[in-house]
N, CA and C atoms of all chains as a GROMACS GRO file, in nm:
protein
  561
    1UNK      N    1  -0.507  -1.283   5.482
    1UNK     CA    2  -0.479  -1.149   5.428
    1UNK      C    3  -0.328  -1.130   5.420
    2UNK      N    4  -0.308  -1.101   5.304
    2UNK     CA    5  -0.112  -1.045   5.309
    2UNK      C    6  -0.100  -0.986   5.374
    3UNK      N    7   0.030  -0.976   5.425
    3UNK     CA    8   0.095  -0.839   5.495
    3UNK      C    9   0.099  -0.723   5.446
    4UNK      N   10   0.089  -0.662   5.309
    4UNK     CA   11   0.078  -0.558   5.274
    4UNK      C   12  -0.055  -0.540   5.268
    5UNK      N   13  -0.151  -0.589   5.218
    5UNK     CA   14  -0.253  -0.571   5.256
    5UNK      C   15  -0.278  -0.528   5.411
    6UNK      N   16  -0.241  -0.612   5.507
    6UNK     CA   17  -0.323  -0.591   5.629
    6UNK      C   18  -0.216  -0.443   5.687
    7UNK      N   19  -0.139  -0.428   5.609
    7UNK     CA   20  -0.019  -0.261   5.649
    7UNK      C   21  -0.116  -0.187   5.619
    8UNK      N   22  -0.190  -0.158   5.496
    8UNK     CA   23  -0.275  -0.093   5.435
    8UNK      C   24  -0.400  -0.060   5.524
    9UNK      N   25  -0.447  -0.180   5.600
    9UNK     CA   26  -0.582  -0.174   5.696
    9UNK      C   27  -0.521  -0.086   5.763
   10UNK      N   28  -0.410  -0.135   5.838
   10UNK     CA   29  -0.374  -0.076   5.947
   10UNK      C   30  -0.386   0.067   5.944
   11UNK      N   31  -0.309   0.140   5.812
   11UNK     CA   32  -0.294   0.284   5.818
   11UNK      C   33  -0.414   0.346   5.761
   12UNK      N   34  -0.541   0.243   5.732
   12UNK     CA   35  -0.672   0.317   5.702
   12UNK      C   36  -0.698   0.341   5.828
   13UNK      N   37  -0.742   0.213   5.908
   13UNK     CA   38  -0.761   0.270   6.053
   13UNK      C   39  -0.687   0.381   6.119
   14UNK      N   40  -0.568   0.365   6.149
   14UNK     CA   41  -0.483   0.516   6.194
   14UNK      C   42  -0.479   0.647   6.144
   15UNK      N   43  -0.547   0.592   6.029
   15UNK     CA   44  -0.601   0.785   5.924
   15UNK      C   45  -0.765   0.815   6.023
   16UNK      N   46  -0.846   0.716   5.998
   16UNK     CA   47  -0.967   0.730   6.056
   16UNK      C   48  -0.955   0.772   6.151
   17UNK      N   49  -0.901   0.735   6.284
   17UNK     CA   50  -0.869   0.744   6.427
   17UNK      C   51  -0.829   0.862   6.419
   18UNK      N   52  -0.734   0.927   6.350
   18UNK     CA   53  -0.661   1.050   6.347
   18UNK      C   54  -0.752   1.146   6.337
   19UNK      N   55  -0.829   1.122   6.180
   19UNK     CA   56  -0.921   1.194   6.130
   19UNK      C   57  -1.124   1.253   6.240
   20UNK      N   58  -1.104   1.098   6.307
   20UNK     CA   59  -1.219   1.167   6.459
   20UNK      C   60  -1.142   1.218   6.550
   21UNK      N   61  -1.058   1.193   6.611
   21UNK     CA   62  -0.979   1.265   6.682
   21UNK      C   63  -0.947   1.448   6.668
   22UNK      N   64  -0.907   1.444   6.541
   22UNK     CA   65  -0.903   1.568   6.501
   22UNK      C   66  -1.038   1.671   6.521
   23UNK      N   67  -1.149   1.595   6.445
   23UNK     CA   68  -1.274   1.656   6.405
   23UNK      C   69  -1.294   1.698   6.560
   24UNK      N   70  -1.268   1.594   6.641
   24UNK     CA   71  -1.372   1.610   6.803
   24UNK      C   72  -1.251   1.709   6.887
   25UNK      N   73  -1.132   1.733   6.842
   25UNK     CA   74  -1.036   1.822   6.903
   25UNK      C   75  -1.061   1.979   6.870
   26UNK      N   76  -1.048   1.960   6.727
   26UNK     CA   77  -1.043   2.107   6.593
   26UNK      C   78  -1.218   2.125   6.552
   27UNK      N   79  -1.270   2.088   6.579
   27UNK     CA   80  -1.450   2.079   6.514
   27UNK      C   81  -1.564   2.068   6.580
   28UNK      N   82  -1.525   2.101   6.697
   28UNK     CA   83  -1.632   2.145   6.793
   28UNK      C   84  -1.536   2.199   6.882
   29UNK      N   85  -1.625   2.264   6.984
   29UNK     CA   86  -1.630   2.395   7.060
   29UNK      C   87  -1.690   2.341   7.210
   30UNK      N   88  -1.623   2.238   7.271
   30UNK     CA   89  -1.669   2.205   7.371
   30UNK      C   90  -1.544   2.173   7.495
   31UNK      N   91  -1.650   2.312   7.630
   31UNK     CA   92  -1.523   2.334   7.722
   31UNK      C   93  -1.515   2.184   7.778
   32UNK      N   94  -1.426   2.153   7.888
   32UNK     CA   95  -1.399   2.038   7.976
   32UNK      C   96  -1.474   1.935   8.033
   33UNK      N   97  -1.535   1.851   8.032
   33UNK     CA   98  -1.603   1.797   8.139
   33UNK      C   99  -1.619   1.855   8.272
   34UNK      N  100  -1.778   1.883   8.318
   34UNK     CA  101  -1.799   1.950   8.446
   34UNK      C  102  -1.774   2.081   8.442
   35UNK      N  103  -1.709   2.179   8.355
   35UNK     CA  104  -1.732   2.278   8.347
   35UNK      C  105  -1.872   2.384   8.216
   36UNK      N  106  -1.926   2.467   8.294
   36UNK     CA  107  -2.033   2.529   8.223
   36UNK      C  108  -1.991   2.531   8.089
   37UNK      N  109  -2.094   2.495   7.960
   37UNK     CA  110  -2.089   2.519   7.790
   37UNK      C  111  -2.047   2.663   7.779
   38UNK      N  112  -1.968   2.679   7.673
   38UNK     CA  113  -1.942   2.775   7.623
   38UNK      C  114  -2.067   2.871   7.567
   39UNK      N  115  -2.065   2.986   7.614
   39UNK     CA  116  -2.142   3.068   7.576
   39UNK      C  117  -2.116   3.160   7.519
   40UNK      N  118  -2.216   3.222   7.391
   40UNK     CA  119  -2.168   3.304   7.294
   40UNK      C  120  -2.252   3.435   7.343
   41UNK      N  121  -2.165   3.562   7.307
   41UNK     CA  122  -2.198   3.663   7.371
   41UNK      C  123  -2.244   3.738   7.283
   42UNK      N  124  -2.422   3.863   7.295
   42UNK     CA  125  -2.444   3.980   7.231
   42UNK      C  126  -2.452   4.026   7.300
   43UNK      N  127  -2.498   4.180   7.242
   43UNK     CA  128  -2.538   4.270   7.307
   43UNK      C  129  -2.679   4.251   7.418
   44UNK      N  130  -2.726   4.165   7.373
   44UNK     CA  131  -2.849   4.133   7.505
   44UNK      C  132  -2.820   4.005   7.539
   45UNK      N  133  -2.666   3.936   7.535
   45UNK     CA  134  -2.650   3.864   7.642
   45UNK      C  135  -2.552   3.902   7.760
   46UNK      N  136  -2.494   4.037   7.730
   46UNK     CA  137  -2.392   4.053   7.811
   46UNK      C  138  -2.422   4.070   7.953
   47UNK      N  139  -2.551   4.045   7.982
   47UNK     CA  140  -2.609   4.066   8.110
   47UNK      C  141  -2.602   3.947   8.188
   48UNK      N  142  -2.554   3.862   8.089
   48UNK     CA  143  -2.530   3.684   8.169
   48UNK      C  144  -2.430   3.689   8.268
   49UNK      N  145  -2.317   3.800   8.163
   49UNK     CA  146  -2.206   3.781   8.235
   49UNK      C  147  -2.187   3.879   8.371
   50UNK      N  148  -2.281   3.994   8.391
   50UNK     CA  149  -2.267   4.065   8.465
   50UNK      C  150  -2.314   3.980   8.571
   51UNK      N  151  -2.418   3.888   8.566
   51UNK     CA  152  -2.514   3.815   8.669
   51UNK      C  153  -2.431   3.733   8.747
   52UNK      N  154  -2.369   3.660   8.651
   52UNK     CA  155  -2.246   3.558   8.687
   52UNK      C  156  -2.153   3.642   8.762
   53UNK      N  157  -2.090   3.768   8.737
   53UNK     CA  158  -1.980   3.798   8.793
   53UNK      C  159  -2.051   3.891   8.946
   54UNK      N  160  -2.168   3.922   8.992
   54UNK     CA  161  -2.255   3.937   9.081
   54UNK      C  162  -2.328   3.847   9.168
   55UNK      N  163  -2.320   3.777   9.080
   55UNK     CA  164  -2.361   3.634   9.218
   55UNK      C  165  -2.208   3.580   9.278
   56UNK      N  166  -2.088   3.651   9.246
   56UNK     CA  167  -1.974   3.595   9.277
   56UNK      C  168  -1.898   3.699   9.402
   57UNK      N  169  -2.001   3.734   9.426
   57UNK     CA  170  -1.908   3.898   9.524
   57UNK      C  171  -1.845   3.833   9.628
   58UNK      N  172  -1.862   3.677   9.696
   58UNK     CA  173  -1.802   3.650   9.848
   58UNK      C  174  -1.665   3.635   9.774
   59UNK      N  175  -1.607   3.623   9.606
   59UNK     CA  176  -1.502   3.576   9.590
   59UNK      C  177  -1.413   3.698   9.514
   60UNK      N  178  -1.308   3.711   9.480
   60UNK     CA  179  -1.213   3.730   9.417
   60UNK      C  180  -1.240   3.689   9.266
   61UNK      N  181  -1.280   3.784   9.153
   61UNK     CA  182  -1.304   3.780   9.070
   61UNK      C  183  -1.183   3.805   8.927
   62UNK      N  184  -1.180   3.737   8.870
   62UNK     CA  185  -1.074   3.756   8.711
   62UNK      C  186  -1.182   3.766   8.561
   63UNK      N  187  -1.133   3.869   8.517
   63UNK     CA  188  -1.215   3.840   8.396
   63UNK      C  189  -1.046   3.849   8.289
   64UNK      N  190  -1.044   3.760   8.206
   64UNK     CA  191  -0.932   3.748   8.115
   64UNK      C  192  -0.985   3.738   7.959
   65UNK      N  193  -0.900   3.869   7.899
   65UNK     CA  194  -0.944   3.855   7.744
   65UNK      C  195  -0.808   3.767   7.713
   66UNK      N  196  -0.877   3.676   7.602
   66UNK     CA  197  -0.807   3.591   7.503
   66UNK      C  198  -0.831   3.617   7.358
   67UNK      N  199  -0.765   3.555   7.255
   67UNK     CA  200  -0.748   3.493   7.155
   67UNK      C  201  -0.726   3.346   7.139
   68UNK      N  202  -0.834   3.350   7.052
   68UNK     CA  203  -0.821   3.169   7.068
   68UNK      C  204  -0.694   3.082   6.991
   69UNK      N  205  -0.619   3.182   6.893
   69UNK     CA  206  -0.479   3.117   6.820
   69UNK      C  207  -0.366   3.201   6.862
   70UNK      N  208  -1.360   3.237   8.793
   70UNK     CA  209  -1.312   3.296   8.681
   70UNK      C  210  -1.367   3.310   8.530
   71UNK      N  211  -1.381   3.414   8.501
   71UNK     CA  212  -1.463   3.456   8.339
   71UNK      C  213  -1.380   3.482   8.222
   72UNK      N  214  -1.360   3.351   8.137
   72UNK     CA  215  -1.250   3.383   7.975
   72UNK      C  216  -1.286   3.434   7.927
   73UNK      N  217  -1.293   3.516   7.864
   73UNK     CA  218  -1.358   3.584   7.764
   73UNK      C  219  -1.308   3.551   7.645
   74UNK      N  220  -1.291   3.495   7.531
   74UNK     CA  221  -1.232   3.472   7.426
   74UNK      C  222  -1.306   3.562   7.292
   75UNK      N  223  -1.217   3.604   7.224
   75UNK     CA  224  -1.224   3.713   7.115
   75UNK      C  225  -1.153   3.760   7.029
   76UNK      N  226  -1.214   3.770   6.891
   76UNK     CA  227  -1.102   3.712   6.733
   76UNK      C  228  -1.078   3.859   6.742
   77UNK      N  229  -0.888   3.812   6.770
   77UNK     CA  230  -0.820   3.958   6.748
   77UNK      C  231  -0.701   3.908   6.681
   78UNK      N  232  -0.643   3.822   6.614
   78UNK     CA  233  -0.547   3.750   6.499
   78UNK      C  234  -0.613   3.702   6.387
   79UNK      N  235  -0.533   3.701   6.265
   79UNK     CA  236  -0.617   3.697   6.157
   79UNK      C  237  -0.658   3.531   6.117
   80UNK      N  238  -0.629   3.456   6.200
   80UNK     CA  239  -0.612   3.325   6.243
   80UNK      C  240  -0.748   3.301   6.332
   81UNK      N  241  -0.800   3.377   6.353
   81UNK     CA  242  -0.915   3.377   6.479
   81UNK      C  243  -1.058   3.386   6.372
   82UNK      N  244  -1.073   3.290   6.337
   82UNK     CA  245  -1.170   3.277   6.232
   82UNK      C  246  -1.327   3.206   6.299
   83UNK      N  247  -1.310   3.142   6.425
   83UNK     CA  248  -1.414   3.107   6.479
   83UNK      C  249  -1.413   3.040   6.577
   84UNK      N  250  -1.508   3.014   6.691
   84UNK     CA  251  -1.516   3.028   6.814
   84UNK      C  252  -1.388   2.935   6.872
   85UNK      N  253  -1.335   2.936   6.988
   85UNK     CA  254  -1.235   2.841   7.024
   85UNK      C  255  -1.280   2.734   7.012
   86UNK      N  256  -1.195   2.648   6.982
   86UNK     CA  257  -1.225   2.512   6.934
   86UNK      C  258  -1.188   2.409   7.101
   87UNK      N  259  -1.239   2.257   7.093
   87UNK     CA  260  -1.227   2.186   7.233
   87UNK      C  261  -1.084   2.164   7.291
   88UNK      N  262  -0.985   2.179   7.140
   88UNK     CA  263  -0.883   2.160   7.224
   88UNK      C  264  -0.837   2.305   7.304
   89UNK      N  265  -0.863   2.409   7.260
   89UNK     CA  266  -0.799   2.535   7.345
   89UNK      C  267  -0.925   2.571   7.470
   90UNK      N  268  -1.007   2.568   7.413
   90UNK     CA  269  -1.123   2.525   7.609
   90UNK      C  270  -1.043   2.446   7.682
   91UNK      N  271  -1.024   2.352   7.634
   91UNK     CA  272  -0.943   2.233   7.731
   91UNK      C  273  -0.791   2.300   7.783
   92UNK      N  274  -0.754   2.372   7.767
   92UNK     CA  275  -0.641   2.435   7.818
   92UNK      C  276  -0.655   2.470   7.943
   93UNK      N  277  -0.785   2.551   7.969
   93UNK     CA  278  -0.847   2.589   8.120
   93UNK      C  279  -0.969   2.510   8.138
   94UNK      N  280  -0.890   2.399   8.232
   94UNK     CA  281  -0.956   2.314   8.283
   94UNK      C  282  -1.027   2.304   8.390
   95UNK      N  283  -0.959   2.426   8.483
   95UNK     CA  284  -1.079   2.476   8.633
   95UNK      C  285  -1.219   2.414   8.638
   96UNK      N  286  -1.294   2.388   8.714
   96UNK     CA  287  -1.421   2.406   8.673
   96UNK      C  288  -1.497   2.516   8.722
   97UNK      N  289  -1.416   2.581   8.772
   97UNK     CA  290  -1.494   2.703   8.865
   97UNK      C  291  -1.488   2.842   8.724
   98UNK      N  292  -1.445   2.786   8.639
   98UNK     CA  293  -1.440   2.877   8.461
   98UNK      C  294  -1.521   2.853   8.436
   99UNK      N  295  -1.608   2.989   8.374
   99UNK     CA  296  -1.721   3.041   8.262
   99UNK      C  297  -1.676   3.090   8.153
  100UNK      N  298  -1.613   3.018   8.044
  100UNK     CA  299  -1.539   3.013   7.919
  100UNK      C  300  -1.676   3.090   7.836
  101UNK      N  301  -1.633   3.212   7.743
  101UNK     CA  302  -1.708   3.301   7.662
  101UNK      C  303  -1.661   3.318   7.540
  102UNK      N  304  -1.762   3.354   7.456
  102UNK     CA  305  -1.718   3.359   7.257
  102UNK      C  306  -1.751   3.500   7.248
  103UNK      N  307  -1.676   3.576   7.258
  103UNK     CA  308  -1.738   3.722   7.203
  103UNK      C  309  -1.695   3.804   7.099
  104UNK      N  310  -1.774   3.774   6.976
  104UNK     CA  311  -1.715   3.790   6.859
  104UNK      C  312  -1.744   3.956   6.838
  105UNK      N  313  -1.819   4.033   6.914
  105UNK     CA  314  -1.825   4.167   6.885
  105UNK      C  315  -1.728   4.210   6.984
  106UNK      N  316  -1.659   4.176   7.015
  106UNK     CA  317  -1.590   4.257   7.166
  106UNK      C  318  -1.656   4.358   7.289
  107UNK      N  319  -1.775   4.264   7.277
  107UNK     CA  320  -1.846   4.354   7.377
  107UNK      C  321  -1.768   4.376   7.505
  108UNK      N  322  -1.710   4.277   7.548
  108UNK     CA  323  -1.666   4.288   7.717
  108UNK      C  324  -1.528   4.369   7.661
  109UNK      N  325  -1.429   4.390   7.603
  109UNK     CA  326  -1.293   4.455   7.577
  109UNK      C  327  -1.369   4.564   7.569
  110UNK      N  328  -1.476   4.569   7.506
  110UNK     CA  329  -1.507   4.702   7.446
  110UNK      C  330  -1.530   4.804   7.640
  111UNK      N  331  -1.611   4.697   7.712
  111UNK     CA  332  -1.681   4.759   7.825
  111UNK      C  333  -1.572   4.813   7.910
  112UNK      N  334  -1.437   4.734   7.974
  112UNK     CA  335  -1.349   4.758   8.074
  112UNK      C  336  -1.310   4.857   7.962
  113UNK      N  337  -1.263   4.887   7.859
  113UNK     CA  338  -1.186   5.012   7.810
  113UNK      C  339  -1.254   5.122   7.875
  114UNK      N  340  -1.407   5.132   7.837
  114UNK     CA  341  -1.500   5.201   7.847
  114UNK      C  342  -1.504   5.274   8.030
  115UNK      N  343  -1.471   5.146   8.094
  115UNK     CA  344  -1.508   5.167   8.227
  115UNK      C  345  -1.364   5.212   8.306
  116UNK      N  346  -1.293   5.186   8.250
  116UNK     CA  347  -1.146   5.226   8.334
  116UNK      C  348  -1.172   5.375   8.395
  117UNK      N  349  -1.093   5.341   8.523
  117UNK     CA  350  -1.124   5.501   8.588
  117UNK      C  351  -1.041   5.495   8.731
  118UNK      N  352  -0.966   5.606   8.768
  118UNK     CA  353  -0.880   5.578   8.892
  118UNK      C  354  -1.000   5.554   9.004
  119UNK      N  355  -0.939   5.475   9.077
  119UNK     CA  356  -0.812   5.450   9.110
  119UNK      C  357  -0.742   5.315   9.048
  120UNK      N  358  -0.802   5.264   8.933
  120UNK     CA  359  -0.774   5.165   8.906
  120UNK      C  360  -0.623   5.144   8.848
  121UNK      N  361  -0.566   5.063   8.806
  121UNK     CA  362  -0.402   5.088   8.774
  121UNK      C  363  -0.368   5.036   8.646
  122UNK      N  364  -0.346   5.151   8.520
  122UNK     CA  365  -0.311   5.161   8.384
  122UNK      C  366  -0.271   5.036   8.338
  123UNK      N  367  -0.310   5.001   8.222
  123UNK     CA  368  -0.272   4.927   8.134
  123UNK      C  369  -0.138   4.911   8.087
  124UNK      N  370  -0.016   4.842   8.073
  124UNK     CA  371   0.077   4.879   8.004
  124UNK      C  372   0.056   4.850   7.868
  125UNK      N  373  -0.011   4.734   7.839
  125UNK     CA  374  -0.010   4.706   7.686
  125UNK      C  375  -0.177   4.702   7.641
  126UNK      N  376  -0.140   4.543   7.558
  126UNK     CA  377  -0.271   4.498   7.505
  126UNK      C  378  -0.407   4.558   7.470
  127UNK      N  379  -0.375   4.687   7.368
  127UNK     CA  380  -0.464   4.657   7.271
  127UNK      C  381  -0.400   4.655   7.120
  128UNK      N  382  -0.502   4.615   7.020
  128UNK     CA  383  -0.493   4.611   6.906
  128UNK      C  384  -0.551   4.616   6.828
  129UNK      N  385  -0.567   4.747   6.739
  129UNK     CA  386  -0.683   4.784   6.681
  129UNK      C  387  -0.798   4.851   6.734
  130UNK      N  388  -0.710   4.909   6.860
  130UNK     CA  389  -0.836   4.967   6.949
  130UNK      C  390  -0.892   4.904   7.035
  131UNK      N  391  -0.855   4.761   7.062
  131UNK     CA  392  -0.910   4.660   7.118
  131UNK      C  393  -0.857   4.583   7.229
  132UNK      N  394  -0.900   4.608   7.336
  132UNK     CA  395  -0.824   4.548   7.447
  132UNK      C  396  -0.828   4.386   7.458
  133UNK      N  397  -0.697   4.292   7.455
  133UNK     CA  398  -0.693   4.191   7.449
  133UNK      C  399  -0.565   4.145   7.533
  134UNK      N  400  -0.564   3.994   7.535
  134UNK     CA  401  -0.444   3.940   7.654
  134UNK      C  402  -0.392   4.030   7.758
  135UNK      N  403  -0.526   4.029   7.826
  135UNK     CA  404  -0.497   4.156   7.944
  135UNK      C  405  -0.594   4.070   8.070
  136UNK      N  406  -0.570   4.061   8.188
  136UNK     CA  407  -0.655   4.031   8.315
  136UNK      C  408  -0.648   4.190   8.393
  137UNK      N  409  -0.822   4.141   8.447
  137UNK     CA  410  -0.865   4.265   8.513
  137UNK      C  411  -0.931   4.143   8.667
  138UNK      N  412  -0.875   4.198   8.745
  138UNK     CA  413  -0.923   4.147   8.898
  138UNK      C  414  -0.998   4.237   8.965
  139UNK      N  415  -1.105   4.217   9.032
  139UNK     CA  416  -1.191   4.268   9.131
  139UNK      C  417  -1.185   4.173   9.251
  140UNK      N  418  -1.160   4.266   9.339
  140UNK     CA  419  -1.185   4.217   9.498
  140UNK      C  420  -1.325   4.147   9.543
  141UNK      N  421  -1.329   4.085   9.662
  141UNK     CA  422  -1.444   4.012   9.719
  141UNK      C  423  -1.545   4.167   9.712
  142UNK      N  424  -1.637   4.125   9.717
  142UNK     CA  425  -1.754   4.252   9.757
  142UNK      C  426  -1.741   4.337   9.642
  143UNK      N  427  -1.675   4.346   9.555
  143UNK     CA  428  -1.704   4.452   9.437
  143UNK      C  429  -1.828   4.392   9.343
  144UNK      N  430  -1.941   4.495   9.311
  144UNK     CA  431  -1.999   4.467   9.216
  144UNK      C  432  -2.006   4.509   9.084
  145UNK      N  433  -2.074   4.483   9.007
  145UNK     CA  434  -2.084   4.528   8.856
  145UNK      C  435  -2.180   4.626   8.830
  146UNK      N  436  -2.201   4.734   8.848
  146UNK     CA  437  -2.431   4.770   8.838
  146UNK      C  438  -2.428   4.873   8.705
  147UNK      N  439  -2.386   4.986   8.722
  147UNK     CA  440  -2.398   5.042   8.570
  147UNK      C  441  -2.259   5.024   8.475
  148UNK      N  442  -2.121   5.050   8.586
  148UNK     CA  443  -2.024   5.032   8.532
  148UNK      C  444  -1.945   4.876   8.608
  149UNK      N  445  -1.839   4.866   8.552
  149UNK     CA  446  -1.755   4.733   8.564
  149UNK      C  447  -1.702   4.843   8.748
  150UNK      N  448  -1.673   4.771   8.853
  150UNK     CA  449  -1.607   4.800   8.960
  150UNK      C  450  -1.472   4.795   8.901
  151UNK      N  451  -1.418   4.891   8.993
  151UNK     CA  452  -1.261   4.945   8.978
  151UNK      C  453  -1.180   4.822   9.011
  152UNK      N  454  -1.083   4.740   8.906
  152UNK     CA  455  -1.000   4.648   8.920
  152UNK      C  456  -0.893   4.670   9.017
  153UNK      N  457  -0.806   4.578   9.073
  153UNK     CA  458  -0.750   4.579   9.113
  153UNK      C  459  -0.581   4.560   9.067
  154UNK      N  460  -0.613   4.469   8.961
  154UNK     CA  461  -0.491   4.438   8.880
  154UNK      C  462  -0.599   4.514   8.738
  155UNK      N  463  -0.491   4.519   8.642
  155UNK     CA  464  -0.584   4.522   8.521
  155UNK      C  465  -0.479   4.534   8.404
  156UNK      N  466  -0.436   4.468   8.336
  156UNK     CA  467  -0.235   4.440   8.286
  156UNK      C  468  -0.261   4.273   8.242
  157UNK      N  469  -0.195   4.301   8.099
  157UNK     CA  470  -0.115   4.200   8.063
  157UNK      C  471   0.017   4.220   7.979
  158UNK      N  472   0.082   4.149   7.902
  158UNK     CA  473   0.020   3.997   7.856
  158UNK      C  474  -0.008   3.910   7.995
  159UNK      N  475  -0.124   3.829   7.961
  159UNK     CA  476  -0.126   3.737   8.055
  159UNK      C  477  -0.036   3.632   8.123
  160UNK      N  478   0.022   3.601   8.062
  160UNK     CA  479   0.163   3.546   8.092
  160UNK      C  480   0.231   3.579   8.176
  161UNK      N  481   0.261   3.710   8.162
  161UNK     CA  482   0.378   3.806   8.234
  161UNK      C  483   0.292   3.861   8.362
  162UNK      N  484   0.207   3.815   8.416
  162UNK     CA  485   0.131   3.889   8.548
  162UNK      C  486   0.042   3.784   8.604
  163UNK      N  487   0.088   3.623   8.583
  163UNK     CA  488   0.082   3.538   8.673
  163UNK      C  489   0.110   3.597   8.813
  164UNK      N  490   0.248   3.598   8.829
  164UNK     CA  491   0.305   3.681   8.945
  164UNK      C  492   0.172   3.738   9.055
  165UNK      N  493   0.180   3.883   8.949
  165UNK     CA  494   0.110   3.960   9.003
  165UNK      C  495  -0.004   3.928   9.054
  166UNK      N  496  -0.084   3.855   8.961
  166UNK     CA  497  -0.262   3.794   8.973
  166UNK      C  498  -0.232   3.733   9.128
  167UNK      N  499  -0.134   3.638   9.126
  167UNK     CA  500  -0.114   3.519   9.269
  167UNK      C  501  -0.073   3.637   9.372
  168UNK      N  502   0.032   3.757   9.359
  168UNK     CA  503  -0.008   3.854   9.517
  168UNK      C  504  -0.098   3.921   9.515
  169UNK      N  505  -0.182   3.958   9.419
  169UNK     CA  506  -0.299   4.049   9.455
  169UNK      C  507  -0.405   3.970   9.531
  170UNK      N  508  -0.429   3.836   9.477
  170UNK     CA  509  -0.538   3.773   9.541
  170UNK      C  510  -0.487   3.769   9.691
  171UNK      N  511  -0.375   3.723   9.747
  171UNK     CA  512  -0.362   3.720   9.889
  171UNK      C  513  -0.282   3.927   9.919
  172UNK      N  514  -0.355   3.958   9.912
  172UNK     CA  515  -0.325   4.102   9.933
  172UNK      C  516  -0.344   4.138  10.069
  173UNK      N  517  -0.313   4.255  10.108
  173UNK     CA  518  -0.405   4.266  10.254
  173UNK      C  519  -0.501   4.325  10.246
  174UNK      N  520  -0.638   4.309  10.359
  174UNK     CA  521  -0.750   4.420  10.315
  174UNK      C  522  -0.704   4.556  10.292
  175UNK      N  523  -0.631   4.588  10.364
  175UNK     CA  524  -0.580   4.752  10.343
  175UNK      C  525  -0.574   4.786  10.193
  176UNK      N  526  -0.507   4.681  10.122
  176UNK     CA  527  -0.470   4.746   9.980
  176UNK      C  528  -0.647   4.704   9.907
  177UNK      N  529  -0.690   4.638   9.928
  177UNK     CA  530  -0.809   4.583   9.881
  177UNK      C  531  -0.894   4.685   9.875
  178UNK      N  532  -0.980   4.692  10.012
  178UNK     CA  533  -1.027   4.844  10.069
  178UNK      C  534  -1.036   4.935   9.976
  179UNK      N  535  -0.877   4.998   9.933
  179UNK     CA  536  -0.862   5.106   9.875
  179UNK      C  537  -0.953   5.078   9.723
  180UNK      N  538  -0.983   4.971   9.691
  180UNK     CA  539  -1.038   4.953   9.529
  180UNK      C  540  -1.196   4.907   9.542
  181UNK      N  541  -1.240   4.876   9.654
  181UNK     CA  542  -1.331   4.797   9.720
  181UNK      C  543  -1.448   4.854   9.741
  182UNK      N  544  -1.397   4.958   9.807
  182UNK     CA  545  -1.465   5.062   9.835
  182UNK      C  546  -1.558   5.039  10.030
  183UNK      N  547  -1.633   5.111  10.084
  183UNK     CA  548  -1.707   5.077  10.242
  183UNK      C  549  -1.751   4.978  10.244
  184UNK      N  550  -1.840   4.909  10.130
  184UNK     CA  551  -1.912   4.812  10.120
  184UNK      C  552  -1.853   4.658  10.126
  185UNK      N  553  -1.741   4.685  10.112
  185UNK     CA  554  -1.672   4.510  10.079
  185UNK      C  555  -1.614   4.464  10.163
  186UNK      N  556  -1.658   4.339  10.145
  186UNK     CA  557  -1.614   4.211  10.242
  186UNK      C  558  -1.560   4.177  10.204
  187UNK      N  559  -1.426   4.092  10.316
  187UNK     CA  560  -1.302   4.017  10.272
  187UNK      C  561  -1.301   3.901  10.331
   0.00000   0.00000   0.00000
């Protein structure tokens, strides 16, 4: 294989790599390893969060609003 | 600890994505999508002395980049329990968040109410 040719592989692969990288960074919605899935909130789920923040009374509790950008 | 995450920039087009979850890496975090603002909507709703004023964060009516702390033993039952901190930007009340948690019961107490354990 030429060298320009195999330059060419190279930066297909490094687009690809880039391009899953990206998707699995920017294109899903998934918290950390070992920590609980992200959960989406209604009006008849907001009782998840009350449960959660009630089974937590021996501790010191934070609730923090964000924006995700 | 409970994130609550919620589209309040016009940039906020849909749920946080893995790389900004991955920012809070704790595992002791229950990371949340709340696209109606139910929970901003609730602490607005529930604020009540003795709890201690907001300086900033809302927008549009909407309470955002703000932490609200509750002491050991506070619960949740019809309304949110009286915070202890409740102020942002978040940024700017690191500080604060790290002395309130080692507080003394005395100041605790006062937000805590008979029932709470420290």
């Amino acid at each position: 294989m030429g060298l320009a040719k195999r330059g060419w592989l190279v930066l297909a692969i490094a687009v690809a790599l880039a391009a899953a990288l990206g998707r699995q960074q920017f294109g899903t919605h998934n918290t950390p390893t070992g920590q609980p899935a992200l959960l989406h909130l209604a009006p008849d789920s907001v009782e998840t969060l009350r449960a959660d923040f009630n089974k937590a009374t021996a501790d010191v509790r934070l609730i923090a609003l964000l924006s995700p950008t | 600890m409970f994130v609550v995450w919620e589209p309040i920039l016009s940039t906020d087009w849909s749920p946080p994505t893995t790389f900004v979850l991955g920012r809070i890496p704790d595992l002791r975090v229950q990371q949340y999508w709340d696209p109606e603002h139910l929970i901003a909507k609730k602490l607005a709703a529930d604020r009540r002395a003795p709890q201690p004023s907001e300086d900033c964060c809302e927008q549009d009516g909407i309470l955002w980049d703000l932490v609200a702390l509750y002491p050991k033993g506070a619960t949740w039952n019809d309304r949110l329990p009286v915070a202890v901190l409740f102020n942002g930007p978040v940024v700017d009340v690191k500080a604060d968040i790290e002395s309130r948690i080692v507080a003394s019961p005395a100041l605790i107490s006062r937000f805590a109410g008979p029932g709470a354990v420290y």
